[in-house]
N, CA, C and O atoms as CSV, one atom per row, in Angstrom:
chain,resi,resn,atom,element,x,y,z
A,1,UNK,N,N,-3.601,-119.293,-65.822
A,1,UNK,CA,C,-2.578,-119.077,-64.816
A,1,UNK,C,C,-2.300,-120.418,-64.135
A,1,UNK,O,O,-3.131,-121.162,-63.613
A,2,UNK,N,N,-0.858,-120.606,-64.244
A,2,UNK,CA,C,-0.524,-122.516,-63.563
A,2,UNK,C,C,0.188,-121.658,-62.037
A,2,UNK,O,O,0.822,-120.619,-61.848
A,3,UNK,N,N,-0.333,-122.745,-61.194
A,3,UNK,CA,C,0.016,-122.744,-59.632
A,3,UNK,C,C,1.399,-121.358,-59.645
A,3,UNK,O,O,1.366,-120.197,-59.235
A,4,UNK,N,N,2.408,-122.099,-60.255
A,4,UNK,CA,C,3.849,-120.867,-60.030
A,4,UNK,C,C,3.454,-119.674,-60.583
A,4,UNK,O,O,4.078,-118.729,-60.098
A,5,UNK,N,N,2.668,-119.372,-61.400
A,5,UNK,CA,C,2.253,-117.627,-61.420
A,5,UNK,C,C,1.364,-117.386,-60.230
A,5,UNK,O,O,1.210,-116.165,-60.272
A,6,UNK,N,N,0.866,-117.713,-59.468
A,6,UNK,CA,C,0.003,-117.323,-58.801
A,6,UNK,C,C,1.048,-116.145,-57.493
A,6,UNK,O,O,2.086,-116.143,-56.831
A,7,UNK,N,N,0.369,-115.671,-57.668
A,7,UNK,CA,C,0.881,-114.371,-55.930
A,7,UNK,C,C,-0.232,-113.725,-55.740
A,7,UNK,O,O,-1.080,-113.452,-56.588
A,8,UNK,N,N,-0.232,-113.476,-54.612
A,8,UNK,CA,C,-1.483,-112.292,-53.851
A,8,UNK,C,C,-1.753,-111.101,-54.860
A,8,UNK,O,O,-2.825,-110.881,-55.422
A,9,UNK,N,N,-0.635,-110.408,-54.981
A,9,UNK,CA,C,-0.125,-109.575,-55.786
A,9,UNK,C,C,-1.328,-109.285,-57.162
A,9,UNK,O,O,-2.022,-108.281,-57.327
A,10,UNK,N,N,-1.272,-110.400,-57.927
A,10,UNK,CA,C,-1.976,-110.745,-59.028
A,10,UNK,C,C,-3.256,-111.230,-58.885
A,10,UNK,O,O,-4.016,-111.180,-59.852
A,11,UNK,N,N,-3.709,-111.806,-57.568
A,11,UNK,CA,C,-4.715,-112.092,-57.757
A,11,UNK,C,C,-6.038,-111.024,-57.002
A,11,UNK,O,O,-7.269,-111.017,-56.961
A,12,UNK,N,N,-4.806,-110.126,-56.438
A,12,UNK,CA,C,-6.122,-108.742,-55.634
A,12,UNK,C,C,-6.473,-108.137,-57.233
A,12,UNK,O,O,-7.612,-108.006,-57.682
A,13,UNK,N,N,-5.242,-107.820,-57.929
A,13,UNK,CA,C,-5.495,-107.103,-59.264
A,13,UNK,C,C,-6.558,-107.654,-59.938
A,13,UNK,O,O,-7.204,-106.860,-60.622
A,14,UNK,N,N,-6.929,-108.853,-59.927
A,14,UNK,CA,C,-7.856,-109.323,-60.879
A,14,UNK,C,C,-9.023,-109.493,-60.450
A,14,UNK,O,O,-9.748,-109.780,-61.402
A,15,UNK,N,N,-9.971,-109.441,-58.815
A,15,UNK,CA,C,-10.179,-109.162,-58.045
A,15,UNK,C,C,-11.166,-108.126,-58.233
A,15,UNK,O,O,-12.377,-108.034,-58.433
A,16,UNK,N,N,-10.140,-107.374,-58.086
A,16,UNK,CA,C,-10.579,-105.805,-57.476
A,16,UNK,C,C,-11.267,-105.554,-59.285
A,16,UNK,O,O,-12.379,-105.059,-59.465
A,17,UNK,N,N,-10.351,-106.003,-60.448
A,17,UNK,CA,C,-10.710,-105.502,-62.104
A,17,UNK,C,C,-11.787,-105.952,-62.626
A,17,UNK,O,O,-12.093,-105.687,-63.789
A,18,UNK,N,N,-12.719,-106.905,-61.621
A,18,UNK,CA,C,-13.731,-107.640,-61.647
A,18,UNK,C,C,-14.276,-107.207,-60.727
A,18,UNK,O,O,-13.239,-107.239,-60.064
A,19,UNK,N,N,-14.795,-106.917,-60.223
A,19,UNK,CA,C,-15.611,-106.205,-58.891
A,19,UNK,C,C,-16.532,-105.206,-59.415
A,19,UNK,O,O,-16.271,-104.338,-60.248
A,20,UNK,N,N,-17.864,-105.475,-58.712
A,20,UNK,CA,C,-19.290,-104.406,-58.972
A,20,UNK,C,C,-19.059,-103.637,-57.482
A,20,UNK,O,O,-19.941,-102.984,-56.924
A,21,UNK,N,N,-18.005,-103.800,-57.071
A,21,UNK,CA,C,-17.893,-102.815,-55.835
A,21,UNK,C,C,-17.014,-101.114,-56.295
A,21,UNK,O,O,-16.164,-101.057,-57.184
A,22,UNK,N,N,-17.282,-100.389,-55.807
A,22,UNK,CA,C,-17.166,-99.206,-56.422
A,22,UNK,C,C,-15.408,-99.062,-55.816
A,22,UNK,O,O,-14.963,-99.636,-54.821
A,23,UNK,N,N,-14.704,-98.209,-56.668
A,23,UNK,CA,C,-13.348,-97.773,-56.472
A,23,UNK,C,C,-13.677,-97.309,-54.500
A,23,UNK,O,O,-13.177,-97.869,-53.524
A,24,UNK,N,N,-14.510,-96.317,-54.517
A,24,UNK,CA,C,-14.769,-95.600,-52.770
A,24,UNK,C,C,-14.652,-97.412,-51.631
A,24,UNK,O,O,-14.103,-97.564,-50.540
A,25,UNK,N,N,-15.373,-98.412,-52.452
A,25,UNK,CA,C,-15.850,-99.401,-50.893
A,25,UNK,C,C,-14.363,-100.475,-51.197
A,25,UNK,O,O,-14.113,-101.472,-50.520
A,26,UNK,N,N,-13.580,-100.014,-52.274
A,26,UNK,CA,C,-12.762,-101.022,-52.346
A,26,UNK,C,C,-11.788,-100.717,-51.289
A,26,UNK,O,O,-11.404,-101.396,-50.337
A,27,UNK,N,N,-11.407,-99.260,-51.774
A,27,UNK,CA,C,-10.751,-98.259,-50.371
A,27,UNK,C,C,-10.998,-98.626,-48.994
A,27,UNK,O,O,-10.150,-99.172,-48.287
A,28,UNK,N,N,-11.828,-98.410,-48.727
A,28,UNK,CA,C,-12.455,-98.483,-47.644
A,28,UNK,C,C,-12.774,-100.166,-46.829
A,28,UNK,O,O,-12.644,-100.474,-45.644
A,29,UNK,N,N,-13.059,-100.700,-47.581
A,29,UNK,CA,C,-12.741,-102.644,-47.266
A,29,UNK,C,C,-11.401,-102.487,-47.081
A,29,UNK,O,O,-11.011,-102.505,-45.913
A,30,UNK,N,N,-10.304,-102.283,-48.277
A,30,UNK,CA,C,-9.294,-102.867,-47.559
A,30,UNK,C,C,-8.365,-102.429,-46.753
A,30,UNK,O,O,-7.373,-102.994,-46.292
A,31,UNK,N,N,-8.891,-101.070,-46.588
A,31,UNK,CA,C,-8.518,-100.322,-45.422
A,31,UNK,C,C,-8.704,-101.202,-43.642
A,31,UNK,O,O,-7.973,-101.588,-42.730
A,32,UNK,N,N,-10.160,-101.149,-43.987
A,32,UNK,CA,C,-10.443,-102.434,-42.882
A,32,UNK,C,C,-9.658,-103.298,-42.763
A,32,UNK,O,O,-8.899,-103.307,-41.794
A,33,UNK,N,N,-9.629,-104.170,-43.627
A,33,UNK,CA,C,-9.079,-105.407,-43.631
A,33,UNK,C,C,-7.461,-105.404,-42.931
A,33,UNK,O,O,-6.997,-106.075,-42.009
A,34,UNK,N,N,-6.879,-104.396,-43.757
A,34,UNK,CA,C,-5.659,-103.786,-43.250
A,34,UNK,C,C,-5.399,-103.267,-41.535
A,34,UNK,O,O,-4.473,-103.510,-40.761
A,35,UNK,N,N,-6.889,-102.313,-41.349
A,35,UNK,CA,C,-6.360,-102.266,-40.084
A,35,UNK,C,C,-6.593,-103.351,-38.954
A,35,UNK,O,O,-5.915,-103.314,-37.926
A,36,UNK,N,N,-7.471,-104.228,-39.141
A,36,UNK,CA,C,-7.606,-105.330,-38.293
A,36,UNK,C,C,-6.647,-106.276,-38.452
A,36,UNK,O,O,-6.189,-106.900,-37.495
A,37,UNK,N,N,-6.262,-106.457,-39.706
A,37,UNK,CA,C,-5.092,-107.486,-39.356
A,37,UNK,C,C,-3.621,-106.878,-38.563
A,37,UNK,O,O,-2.692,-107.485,-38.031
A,38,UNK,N,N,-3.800,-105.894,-38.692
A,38,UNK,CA,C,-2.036,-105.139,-38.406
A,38,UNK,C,C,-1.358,-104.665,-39.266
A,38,UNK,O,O,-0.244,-104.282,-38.909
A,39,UNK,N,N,-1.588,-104.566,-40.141
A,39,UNK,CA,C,-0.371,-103.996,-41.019
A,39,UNK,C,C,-0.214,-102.838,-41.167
A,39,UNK,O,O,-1.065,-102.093,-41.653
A,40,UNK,N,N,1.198,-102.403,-40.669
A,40,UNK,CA,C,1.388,-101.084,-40.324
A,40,UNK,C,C,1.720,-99.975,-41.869
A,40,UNK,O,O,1.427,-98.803,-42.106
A,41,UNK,N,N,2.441,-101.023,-42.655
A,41,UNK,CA,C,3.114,-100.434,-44.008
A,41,UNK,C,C,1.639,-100.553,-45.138
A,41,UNK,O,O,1.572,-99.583,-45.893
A,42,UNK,N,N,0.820,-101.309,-45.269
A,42,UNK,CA,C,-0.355,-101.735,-45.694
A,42,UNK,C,C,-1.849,-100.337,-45.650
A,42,UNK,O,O,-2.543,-99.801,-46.515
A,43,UNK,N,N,-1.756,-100.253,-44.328
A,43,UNK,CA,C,-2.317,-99.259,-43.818
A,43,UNK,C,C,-2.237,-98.034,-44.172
A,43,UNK,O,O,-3.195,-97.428,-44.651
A,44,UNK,N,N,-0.946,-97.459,-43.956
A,44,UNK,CA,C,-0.519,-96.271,-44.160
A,44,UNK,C,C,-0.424,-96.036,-46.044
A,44,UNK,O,O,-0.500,-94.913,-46.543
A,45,UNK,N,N,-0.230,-97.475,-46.981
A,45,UNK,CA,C,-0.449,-96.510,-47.811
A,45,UNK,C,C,-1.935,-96.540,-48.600
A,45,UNK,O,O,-2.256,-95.735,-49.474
A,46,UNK,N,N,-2.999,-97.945,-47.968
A,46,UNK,CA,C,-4.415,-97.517,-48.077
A,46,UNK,C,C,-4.727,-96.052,-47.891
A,46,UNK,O,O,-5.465,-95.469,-48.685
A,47,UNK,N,N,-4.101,-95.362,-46.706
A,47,UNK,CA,C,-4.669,-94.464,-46.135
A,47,UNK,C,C,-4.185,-93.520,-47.660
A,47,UNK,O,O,-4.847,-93.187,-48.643
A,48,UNK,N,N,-2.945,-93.337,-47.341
A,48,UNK,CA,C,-2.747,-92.500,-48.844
A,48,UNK,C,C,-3.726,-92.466,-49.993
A,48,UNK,O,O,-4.205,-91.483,-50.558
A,49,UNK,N,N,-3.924,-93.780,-50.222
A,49,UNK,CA,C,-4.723,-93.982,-51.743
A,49,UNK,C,C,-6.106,-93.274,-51.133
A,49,UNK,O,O,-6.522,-92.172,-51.490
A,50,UNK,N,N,-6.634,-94.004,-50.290
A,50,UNK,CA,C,-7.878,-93.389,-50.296
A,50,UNK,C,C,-7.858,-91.629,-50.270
A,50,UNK,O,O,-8.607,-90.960,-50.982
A,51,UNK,N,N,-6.961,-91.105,-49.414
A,51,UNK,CA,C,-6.999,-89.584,-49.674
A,51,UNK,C,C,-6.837,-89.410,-50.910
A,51,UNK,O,O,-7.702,-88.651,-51.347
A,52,UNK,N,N,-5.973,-89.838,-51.845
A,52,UNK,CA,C,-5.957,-89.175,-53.022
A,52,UNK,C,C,-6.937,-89.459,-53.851
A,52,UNK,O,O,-7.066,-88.889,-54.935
A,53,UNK,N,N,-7.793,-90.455,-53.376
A,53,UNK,CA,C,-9.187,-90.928,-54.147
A,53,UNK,C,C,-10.143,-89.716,-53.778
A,53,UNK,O,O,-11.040,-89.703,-54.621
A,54,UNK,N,N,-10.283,-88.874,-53.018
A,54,UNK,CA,C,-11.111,-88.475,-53.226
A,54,UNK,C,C,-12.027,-88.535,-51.452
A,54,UNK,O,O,-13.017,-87.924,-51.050
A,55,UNK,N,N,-11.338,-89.314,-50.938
A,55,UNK,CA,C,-11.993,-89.799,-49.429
A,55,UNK,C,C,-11.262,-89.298,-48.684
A,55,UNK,O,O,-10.060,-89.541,-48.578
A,56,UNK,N,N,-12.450,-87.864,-47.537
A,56,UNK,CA,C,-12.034,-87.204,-46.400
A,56,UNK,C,C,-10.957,-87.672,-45.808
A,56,UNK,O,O,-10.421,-88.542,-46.494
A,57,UNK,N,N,-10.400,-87.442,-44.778
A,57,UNK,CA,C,-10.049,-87.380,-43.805
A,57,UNK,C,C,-10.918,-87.796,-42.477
A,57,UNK,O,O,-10.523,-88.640,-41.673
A,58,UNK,N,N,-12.282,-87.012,-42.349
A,58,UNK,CA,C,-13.061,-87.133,-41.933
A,58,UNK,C,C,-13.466,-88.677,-42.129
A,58,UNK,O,O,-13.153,-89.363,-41.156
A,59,UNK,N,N,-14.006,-89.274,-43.030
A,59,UNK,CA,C,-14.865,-90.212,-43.199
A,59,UNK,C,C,-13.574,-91.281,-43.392
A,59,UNK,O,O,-13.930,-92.443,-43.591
A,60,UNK,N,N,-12.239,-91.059,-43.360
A,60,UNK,CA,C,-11.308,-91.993,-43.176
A,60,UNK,C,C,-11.331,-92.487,-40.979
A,60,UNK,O,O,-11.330,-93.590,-40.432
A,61,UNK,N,N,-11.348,-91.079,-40.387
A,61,UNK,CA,C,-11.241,-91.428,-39.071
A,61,UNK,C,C,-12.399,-92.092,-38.725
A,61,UNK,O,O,-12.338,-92.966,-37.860
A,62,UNK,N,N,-13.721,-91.748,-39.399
A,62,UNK,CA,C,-14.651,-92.373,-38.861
A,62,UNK,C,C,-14.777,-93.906,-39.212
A,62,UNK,O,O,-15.481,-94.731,-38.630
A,63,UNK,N,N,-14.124,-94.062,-40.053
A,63,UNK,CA,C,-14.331,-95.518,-40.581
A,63,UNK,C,C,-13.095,-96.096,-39.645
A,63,UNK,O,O,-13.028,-97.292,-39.360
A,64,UNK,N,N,-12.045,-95.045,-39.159
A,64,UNK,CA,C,-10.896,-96.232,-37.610
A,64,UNK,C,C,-12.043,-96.141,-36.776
A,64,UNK,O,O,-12.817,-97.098,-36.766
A,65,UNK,N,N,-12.269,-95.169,-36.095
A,65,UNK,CA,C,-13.522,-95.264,-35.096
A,65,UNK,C,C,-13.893,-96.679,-34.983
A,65,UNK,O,O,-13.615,-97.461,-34.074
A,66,UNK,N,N,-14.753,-96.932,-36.349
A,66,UNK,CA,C,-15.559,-97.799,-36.904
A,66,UNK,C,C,-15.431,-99.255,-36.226
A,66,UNK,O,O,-16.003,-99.942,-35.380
A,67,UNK,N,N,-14.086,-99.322,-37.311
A,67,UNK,CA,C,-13.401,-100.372,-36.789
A,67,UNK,C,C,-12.445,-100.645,-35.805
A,67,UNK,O,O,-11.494,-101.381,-36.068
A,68,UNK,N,N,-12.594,-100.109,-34.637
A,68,UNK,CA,C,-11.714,-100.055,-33.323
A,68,UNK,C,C,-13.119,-100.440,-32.524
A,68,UNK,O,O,-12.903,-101.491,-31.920
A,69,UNK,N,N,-14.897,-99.841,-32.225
A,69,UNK,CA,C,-15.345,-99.962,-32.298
A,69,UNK,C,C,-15.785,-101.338,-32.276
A,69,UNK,O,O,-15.839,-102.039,-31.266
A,70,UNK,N,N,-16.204,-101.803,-33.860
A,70,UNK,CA,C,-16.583,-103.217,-34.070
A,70,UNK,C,C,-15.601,-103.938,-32.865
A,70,UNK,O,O,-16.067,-104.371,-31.811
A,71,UNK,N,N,-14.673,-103.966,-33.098
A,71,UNK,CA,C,-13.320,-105.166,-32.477
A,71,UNK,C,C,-13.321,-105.426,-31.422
A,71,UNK,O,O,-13.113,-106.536,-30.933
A,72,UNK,N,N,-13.541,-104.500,-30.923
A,72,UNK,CA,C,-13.886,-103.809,-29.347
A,72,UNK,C,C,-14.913,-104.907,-28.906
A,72,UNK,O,O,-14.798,-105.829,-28.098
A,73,UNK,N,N,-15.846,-104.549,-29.615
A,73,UNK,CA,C,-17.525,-105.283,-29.865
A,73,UNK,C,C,-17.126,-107.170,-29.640
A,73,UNK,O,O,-17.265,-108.008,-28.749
A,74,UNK,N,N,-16.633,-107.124,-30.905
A,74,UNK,CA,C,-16.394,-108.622,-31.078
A,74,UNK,C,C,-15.378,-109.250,-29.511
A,74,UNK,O,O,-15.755,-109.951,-28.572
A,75,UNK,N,N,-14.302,-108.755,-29.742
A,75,UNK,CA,C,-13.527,-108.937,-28.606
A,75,UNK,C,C,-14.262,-109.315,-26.764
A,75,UNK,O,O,-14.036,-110.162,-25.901
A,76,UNK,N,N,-14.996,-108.375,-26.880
A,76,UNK,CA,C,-16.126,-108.295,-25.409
A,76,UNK,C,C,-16.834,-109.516,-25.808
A,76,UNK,O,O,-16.644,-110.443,-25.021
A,77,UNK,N,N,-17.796,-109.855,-27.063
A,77,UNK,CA,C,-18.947,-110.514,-27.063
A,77,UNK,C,C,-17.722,-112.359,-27.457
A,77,UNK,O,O,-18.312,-113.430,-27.593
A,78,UNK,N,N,-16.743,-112.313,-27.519
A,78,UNK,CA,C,-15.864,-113.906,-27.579
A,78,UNK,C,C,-15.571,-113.845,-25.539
A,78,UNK,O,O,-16.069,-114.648,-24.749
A,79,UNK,N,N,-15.000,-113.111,-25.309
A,79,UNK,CA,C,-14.905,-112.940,-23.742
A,79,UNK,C,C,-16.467,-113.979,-23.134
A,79,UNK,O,O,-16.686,-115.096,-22.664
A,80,UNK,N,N,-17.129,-112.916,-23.471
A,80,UNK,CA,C,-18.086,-113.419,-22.524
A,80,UNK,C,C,-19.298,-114.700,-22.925
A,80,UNK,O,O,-20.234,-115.257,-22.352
A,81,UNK,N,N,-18.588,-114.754,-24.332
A,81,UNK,CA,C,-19.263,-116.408,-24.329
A,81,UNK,C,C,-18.212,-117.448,-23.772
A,81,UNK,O,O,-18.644,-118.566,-23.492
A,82,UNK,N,N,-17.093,-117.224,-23.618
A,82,UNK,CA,C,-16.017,-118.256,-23.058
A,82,UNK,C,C,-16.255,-117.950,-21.972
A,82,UNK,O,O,-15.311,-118.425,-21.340
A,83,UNK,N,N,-17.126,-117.285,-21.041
A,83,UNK,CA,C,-17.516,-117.168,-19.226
A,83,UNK,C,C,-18.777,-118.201,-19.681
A,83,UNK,O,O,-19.155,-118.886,-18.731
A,84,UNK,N,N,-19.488,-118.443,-20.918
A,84,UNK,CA,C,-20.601,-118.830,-20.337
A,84,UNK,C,C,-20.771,-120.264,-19.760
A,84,UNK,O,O,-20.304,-121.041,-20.593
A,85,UNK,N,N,-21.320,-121.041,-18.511
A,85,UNK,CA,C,-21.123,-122.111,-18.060
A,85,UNK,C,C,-21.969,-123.016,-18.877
A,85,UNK,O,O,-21.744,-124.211,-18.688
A,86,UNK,N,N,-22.900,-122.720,-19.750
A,86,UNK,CA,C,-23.535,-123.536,-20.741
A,86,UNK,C,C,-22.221,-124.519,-21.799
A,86,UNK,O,O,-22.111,-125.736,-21.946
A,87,UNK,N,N,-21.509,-123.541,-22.296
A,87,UNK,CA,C,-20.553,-123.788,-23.431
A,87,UNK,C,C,-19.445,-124.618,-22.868
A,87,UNK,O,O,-18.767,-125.262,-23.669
A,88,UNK,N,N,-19.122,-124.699,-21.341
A,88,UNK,CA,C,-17.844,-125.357,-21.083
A,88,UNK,C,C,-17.317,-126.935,-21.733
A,88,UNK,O,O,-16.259,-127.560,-21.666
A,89,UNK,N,N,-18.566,-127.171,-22.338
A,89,UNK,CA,C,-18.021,-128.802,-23.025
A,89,UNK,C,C,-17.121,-128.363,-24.164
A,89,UNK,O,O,-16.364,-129.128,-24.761
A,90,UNK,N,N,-17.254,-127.150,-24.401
A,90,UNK,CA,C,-16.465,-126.795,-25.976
A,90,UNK,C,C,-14.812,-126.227,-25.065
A,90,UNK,O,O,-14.236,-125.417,-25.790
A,91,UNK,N,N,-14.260,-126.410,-24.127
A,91,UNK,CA,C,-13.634,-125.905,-23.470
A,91,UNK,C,C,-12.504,-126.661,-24.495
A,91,UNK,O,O,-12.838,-127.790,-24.856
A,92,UNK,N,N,-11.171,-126.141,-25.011
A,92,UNK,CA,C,-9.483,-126.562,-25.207
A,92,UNK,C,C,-9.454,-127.468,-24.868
A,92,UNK,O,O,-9.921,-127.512,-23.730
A,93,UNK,N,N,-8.930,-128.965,-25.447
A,93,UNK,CA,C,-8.973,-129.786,-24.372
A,93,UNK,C,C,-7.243,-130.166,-24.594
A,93,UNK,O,O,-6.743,-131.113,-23.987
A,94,UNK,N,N,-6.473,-129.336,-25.497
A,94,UNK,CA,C,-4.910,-129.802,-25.585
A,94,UNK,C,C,-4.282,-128.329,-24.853
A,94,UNK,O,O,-4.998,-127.419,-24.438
A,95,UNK,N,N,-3.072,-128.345,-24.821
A,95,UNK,CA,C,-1.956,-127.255,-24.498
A,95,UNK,C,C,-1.282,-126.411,-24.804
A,95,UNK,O,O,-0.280,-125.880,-24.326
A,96,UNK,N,N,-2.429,-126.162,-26.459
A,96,UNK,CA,C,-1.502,-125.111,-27.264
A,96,UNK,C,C,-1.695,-123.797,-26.531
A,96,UNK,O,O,-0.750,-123.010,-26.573
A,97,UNK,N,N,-2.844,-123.434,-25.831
A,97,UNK,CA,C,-3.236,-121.940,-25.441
A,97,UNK,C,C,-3.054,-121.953,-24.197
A,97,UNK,O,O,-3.615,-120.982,-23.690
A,98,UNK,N,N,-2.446,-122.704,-23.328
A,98,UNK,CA,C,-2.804,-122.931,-21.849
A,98,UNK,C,C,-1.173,-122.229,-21.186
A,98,UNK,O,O,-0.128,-122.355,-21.824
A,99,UNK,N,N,-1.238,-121.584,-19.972
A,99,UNK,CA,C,0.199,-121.354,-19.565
A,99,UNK,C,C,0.567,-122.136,-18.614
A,99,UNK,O,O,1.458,-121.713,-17.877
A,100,UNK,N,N,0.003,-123.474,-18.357
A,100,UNK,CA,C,0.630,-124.349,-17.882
A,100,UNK,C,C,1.618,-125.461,-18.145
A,100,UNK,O,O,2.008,-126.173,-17.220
């Protein structure tokens, strides 16, 4: 494959056709993956596939739970290392994030 064939497209396919990960955790990863990044059209038709795979309903909500959960987690534990007064040498030191 030269650089101009390359797309996402082709390279999840080959990916996923190589993988010791089972059809259920492939579902289910990129379900994740999907819902943490945002993708609303992405999402919705993971969600499809995995129902028709064979995966609850049940064990689909628990895995948003899951990951609303984790984010939650992560989100709190970046917060409160940017309070910590140890770390302030690592502080921004340009104006991309600042609202001044």
């Amino acid at each position: 494959m030269n650089a101009n064939d390359f797309n996402t497209s082709t390279a999840l396919k080959q990916t996923t056709k190589d993988s010791s990960l089972s059809k259920r955790e492939l579902h289910l990863i990129g379900l994740a993956v999907t819902l943490t990044k945002g993708c609303e059209d992405c999402s919705r038709r993971r969600y499809t596939e995995a129902l028709q795979s064979g995966i609850s309903k049940k064990e689909l909500l628990d895995l948003t739970d899951f990951i609303a959960l984790t984010s939650a987690g992560v989100t709190i534990r970046k917060a409160l290392n940017s309070w910590n007064e140890d770390e302030n040498s690592k502080i921004c030191q340009d104006d991309i994030c600042s609202v001044n």
